[in-house]
C-alpha positions, 0 to 999 in steps of 0.5 A, spaced: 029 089 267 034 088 272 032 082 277 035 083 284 041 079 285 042 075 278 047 078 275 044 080 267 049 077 262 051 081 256 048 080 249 052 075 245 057 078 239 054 077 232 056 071 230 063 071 226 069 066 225 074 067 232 080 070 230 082 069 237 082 061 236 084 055 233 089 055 226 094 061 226 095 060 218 088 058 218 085 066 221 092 069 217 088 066 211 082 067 212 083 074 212 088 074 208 085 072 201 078 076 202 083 083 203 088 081 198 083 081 193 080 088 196 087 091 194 089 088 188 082 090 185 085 097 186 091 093 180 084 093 175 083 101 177 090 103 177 093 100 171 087 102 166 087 109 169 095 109 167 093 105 161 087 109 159 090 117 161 097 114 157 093 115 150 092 122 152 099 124 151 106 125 157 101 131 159 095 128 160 100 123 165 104 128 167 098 132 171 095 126 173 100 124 177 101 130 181 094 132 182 094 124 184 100 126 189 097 131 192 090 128 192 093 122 196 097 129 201 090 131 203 086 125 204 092 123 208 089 128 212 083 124 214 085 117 213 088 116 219 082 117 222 080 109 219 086 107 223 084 109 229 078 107 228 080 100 227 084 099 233 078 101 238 073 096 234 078 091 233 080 091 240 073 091 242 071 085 238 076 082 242 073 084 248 066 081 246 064 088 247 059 089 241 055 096 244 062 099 245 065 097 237 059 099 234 059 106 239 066 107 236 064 104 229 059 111 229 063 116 232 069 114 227 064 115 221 062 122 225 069 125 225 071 122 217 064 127 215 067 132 218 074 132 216 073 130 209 069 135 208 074 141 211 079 138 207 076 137 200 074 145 200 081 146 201 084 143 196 079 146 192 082 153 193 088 150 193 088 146 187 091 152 182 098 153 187 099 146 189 100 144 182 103 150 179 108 149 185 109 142 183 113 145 177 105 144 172 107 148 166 102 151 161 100 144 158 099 141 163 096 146 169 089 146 166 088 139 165 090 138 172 086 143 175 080 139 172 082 133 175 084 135 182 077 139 182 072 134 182 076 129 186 077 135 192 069 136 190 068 127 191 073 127 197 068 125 202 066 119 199 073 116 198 075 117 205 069 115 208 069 109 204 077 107 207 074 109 213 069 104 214 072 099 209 078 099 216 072 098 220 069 092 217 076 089 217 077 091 224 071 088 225 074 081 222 068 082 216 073 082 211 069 080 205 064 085 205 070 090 205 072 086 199 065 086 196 065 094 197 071 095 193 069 090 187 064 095 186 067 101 187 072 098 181 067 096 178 063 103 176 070 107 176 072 102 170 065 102 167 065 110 167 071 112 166 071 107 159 066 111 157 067 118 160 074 118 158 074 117 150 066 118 150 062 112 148 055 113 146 052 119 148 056 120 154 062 126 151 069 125 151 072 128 157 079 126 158 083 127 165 076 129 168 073 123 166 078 119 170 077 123 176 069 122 175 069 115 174 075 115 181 069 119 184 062 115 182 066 108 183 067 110 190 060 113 191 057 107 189 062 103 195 060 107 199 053 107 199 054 099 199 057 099 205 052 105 209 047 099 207 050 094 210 051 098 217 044 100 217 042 093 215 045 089 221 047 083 217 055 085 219 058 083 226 059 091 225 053 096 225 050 103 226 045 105 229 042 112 225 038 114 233 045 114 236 047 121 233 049 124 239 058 125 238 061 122 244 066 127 245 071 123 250 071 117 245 073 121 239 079 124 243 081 117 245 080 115 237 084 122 235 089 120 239 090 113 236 089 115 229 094 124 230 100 119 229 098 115 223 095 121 220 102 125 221 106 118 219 100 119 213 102 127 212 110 124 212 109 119 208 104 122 201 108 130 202 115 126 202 111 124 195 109 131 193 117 133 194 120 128 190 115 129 185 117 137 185 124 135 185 123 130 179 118 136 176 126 140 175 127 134 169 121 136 164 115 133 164 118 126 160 120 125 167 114 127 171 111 121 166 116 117 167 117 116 174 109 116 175 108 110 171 114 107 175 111 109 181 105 106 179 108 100 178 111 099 184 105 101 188 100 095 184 107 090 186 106 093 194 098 093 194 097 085 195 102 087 201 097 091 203 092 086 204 096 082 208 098 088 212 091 089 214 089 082 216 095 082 220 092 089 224 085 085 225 090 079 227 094 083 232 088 087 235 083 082 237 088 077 240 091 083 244 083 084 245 083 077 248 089 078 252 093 073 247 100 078 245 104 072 243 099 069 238 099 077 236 106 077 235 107 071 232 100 073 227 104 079 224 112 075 224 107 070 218 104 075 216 110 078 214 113 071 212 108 071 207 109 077 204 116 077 203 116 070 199 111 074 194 115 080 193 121 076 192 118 073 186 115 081 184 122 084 185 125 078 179 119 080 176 119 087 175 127 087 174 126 082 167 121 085 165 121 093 167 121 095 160 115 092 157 112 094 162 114 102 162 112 101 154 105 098 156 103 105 159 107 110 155 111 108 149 114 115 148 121 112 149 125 118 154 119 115 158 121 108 158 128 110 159 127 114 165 122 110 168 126 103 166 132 106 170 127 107 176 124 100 176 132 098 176 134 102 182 128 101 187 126 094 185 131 090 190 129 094 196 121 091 195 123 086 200 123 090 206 118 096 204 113 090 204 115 087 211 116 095 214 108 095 211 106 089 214 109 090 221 106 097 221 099 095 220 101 090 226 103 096 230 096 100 227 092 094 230 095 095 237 093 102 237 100 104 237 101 108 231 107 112 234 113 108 232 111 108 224 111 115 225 117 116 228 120 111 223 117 114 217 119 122 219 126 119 220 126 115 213 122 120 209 124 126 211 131 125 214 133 120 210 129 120 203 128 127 201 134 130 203 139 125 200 135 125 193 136 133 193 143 131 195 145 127 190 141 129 185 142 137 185 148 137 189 152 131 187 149 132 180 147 124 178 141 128 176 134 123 176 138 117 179 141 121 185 133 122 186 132 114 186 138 112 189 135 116 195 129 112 195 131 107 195 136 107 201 130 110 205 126 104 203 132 100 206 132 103 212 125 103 213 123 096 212 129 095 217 127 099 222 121 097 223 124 090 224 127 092 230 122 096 233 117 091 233 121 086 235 122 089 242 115 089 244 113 094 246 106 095 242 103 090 246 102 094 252 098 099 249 092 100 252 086 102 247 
């Protein structure tokens, strides 16, 4: 009821830490620690997975790793979505305006539903061209059509779990993101352990286990956090009687998330090209450059979970209308991350071929994976720094420069180059990494300078 000449006071936000206040290095870690180990949980997922498929054979590898590639293209499709997400509920958290965060929370989820389902029908129908275009031969085609359709068939779980996962985070409520995770790692292990080699009275399934275990684990995470939304126990919450879609806020929330998604596309199908030029040299290479890709992937996974405690940072100290301690959250950030990867890259070039053994012995594998780890390995540094000040960018809600950098260093630089050196140049496989590598350079330092002029923080979210 509203009393005539007072004035009716908002209720209050849910508690939880104020990331607008006190010690910068303190809010960095607090976040920090929980979405580390929200990622690097994803290392026990992807190194066993690599680890579990290697056993099956360089064929069994070979399908996984393309199928994996174009997975990764459609569901980037959607998983712009969470970034958009995140900016609005962030910058409203910020703001101390909780019926607005949890407004945008809902529409988010509504829109996810509807694209993840679109999308995962279509790499169903596709499935069969995609990985014939990608250069599957008669091995390796049916052991990827079984892979690719039951994680098409489950995509709607992996992408609803991303997007609500980058809305807790959003939120600040970065350990229920991480305990999602650990569950979801938790299953996918368990039922890939005994899908892929058959345990007990569960059959032996080879590559379709491991695309069953990727979808239940990711069901199980999902489930969890519909709980934990539903609940109210969470600073973010959902409430199943506001089911109306508010369109205006879903075209807001499109036009923050249509960059990150087009940057996700550029991104995951520059992959799609490299892994069809790297296709050309047989499937010991396709094996190969999949485990050293793999391998570089869990090196940058940590940098990941620092990227996204810088995006909480940026946004709600933006939200708080406070840009100087939300460029200085993502600079320490970056710090951070670049001390950890100086100590990755040394390590990775010590020990690139022990590693390689571990997940495929069959020496034309190592060899060609070694030579890969060799040549990316010393652009990490950068890669890992342009990850974190592109999240940074992504929690201000302006997600138009990582586009831009990713279409100028993806396709403008990375797969033209490799193409050129390989096939033209005729360097063969070490042109194709070459050209990788420089991209990687150049990406990392273009998103220095473009964060470094400031504009992000006049974004209007």
């Amino acid at each position: 009821m509203t009393v005539p000449g007072k004035v009716i006071e908002p209720p209050p936000p849910r508690p939880g830490r104020d990331l607008t206040s006190g010690s910068l290095h303190r809010n960095i870690w607090y976040l920090a620690i929980p979405m580390i180990l929200e990622m690097g949980i994803l290392n026990v997922t992807q190194i066993l997975d690599t680890l579990w498929v290697g056993k099956l054979g360089s064929a069994a590898l070979a399908a996984v790793t393309i199928s994996i590639t174009i997975r990764w293209v459609l569901s980037s499709l959607a998983n712009g979505l969470g970034i958009g997400g995140m900016a609005v509920v962030a910058r409203r958290i910020g703001e101390r305006d909780q019926e607005a965060a949890e407004h945008a929370a809902w529409q988010t989820i509504l829109l996810g539903i509807i694209i993840s389902v679109s999308l995962g029908l279509a790499g169903i129908l596709l499935a069969r061209p995609l990985l014939t275009l990608l250069g599957a031969d008669a091995e390796v085609l049916p052991l990827g059509l079984a892979y690719l359709r039951i994680t098409m068939g489950g995509l709607f779980v992996v992408v609803l779990t991303f997007v609500n996962n980058s809305m807790l985070r959003g939120a600040g409520e970065a350990r229920l993101a991480m305990a999602a995770l650990f569950l979801s790692t938790a299953v996918t292990v368990i039922t890939e352990w005994l899908l892929i080699f058959g345990h007990g009275p569960f059959p032996a399934l080879g590559v379709a286990g491991s695309a069953w275990g990727f979808v239940l684990g990711f069901g199980a995470s999902l489930l969890m956090q519909t709980v934990i939304l539903l609940s109210g126990r969470a600073r973010l919450s959902i409430n199943l009687r506001d089911l109306r879609p508010d369109f205006p806020l879903m075209a807001r929330i499109i036009g923050i998330a249509w960059p990150s998604t087009v940057q996700m596309v550029l991104r995951s199908s520059s992959r799609l090209a490299i892994v069809g030029l790297v296709g050309l040299y047989g499937t010991f290479a396709t094996a190969g450059y999949g485990v050293a890709n793999r391998i570089v992937l869990i090196a940058l996974i940590p940098g990941f979970g620092l990227g996204n405690a810088a995006s909480t940072l940026v946004g709600q100290n933006l939200g708080a209308g406070r840009p100087r301690r939300a460029e200085a959250s993502a600079w320490w950030v970056s710090a951070y991350a670049g001390a950890y990867m100086t100590l990755v890259m040394a390590a990775i070039l010590l020990y690139s071929r022990p590693l390689m053994t571990l997940f495929d012995p069959t020496p034309q594998v190592v060899e060609i994976g070694t030579q890969a780890l060799h040549i990316l390995a010393p652009a990490l540094v950068p890669v890992i720094v342009g990850v974190v000040l592109a999240r940074g960018f992504d929690g201000a809600g302006d997600t138009t420069p990582a586009m831009v950098v990713n279409l100028l260093t993806l396709w403008g630089i990375e797969v033209p180059l490799a193409y050129g050196l390989s096939r033209l140049v005729g360097l063969g496989l070490t042109g194709v990494w070459w050209g990788r590598m420089v991209a990687n350079l150049s990406n990392g330092l273009l998103f220095i300078v473009l964060f470094r002029l400031g504009r992000w923080k006049k974004r209007e979210v």
